[in-house]
C-alpha positions in Angstrom: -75.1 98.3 -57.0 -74.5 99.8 -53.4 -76.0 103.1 -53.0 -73.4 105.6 -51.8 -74.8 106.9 -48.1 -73.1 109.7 -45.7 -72.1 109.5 -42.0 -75.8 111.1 -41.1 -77.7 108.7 -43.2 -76.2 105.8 -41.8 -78.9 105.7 -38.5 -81.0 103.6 -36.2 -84.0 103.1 -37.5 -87.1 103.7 -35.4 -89.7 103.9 -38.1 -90.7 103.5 -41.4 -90.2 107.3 -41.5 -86.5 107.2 -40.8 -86.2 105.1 -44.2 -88.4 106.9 -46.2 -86.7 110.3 -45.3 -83.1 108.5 -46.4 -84.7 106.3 -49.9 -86.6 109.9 -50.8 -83.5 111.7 -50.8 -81.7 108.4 -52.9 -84.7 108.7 -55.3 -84.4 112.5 -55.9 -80.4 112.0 -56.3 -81.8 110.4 -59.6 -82.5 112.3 -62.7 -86.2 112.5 -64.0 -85.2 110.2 -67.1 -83.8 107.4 -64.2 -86.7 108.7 -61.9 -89.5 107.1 -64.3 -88.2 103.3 -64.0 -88.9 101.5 -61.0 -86.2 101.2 -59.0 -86.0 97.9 -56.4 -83.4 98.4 -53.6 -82.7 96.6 -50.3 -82.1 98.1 -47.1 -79.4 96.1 -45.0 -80.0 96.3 -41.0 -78.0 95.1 -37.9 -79.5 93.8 -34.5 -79.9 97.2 -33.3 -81.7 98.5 -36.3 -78.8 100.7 -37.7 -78.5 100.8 -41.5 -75.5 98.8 -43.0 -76.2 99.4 -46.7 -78.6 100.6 -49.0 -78.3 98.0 -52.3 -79.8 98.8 -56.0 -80.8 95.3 -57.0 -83.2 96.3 -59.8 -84.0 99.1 -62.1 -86.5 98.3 -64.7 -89.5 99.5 -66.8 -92.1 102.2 -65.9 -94.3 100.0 -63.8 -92.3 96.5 -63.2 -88.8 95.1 -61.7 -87.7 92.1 -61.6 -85.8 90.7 -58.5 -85.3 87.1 -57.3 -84.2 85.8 -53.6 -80.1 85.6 -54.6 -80.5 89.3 -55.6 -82.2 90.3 -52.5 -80.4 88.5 -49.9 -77.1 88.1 -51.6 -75.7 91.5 -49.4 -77.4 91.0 -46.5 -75.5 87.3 -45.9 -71.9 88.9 -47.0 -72.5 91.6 -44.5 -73.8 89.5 -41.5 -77.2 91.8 -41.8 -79.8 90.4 -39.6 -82.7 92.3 -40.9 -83.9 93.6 -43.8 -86.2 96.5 -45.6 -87.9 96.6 -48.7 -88.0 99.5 -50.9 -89.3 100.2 -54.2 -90.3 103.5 -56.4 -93.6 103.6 -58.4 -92.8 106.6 -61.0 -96.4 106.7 -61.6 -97.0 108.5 -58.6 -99.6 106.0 -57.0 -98.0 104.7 -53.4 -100.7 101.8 -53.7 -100.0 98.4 -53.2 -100.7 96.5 -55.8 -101.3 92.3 -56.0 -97.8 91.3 -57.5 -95.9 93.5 -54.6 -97.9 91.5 -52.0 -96.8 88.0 -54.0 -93.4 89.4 -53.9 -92.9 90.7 -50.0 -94.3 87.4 -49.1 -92.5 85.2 -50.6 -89.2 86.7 -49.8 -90.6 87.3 -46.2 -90.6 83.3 -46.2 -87.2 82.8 -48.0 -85.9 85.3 -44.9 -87.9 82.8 -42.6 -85.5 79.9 -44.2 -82.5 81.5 -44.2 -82.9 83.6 -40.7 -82.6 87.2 -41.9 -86.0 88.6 -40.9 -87.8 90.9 -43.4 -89.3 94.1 -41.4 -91.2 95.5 -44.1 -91.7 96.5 -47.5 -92.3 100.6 -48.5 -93.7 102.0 -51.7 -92.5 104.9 -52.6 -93.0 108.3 -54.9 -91.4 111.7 -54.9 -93.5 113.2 -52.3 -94.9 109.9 -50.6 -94.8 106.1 -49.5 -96.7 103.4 -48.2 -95.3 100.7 -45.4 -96.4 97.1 -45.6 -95.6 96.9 -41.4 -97.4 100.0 -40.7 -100.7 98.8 -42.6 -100.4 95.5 -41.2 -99.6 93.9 -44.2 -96.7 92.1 -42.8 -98.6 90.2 -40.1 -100.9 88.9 -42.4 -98.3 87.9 -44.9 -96.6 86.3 -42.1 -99.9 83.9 -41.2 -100.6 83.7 -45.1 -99.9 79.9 -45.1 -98.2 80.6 -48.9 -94.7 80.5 -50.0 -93.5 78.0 -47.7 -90.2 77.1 -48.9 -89.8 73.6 -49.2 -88.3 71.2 -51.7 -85.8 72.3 -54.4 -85.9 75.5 -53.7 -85.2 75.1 -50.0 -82.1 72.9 -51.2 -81.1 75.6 -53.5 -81.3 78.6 -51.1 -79.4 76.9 -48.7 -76.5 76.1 -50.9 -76.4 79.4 -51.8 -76.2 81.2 -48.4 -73.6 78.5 -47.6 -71.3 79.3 -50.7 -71.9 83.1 -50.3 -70.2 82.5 -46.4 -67.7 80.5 -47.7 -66.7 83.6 -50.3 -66.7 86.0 -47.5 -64.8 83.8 -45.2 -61.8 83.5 -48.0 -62.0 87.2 -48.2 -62.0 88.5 -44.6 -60.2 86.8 -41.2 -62.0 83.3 -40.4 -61.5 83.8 -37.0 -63.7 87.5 -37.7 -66.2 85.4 -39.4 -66.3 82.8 -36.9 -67.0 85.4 -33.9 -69.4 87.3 -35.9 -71.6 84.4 -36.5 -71.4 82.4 -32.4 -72.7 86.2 -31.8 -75.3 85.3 -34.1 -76.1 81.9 -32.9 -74.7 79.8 -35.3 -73.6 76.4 -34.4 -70.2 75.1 -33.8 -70.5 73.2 -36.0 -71.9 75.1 -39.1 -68.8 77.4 -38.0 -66.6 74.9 -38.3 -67.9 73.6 -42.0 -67.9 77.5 -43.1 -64.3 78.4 -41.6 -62.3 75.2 -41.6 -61.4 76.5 -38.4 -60.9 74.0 -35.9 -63.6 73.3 -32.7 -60.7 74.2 -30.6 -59.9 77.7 -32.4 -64.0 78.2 -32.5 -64.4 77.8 -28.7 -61.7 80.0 -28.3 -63.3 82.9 -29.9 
């Protein structure tokens, strides 16, 4: 579910600050019944660090959500977001990491790897508080952790689904758009070409 933002909240982000200020203000939005499940959400980024969307992927229990690599990179392919931030609530008030949200940052912090949308970090949240995986550190070691490779199956099946997820968004906005939007990206031709239909002719001419 995209999280509604205003003009001012749509910024460049210099820190892990800047997000917490904007997710504490989404959090409080909610009422104190929503405010006690764990909320997941995923914080959409261009090349220069300013915000594109704020996604709800998950809400779930008082201590546990449940999100898996479609639901967390689904938005940021469709909207040509090049980076990504983490974000969830613990409505216990603790901002602690905890073992499973490591598992979870690094994995998807691999399936980024794969499909080239870098993961920047990963905050914990409460009402008054928050935690950053980058500012800790945490990131760099997931980042050398060795685990998570994606490889296999799972490889196969994340690529086929970043390539139908372009294809949707190609039918639904101007190829020729799509086509510029990913050369600035560094795409190649020819992955343009199989995403489009466009031509190599109408692609170089972009």
């Amino acid at each position: 579910m995209n999280v509604r933002l205003t003009k001012e909240q749509k910024i460049k982000v210099l820190n892990s600050a800047d997000i917490y200020a904007i997710m504490q203000q989404v959090l409080l939005r909610e009422n104190k019944i929503r405010r006690n499940q764990e909320h997941f959400w995923v914080v959409g980024l261009n090349n220069n660090n300013k915000i594109l969307f704020v996604e709800l992927i998950g809400l779930g229990a008082s201590n546990r959500v449940n999100a898996d690599p479609p639901d967390v990179f689904r938005m940021a392919i469709y909207k040509l977001a090049s980076k990504l931030i983490l974000v969830h609530n613990h409505p216990s008030g603790s901002h602690e990491v905890t073992d499973a949200d490591l598992n979870f940052t690094d994995h998807m912090l691999k399936v980024g790897k794969l499909i080239h949308v870098e993961v920047l970090d990963h905050l914990v949240i409460t009402e008054t508080s928050y935690t950053s995986f980058e500012d800790r550190g945490i990131m760099n070691q997931l980042r050398k952790s060795g685990f998570y490779e994606v490889t296999g199956p799972e490889k196969k099946e994340l690529e086929a689904f970043k390539l139908e997820t372009e294809r949707k968004r190609a039918k639904k906005e101007g190829l020729k758009e799509v086509a510029r939007n990913m050369k600035a990206k560094g795409y190649d031709e020819a992955i343009i070409k199989e995403l489009t239909g466009l031509s190599k002719k109408e692609i170089g001419g972009i």
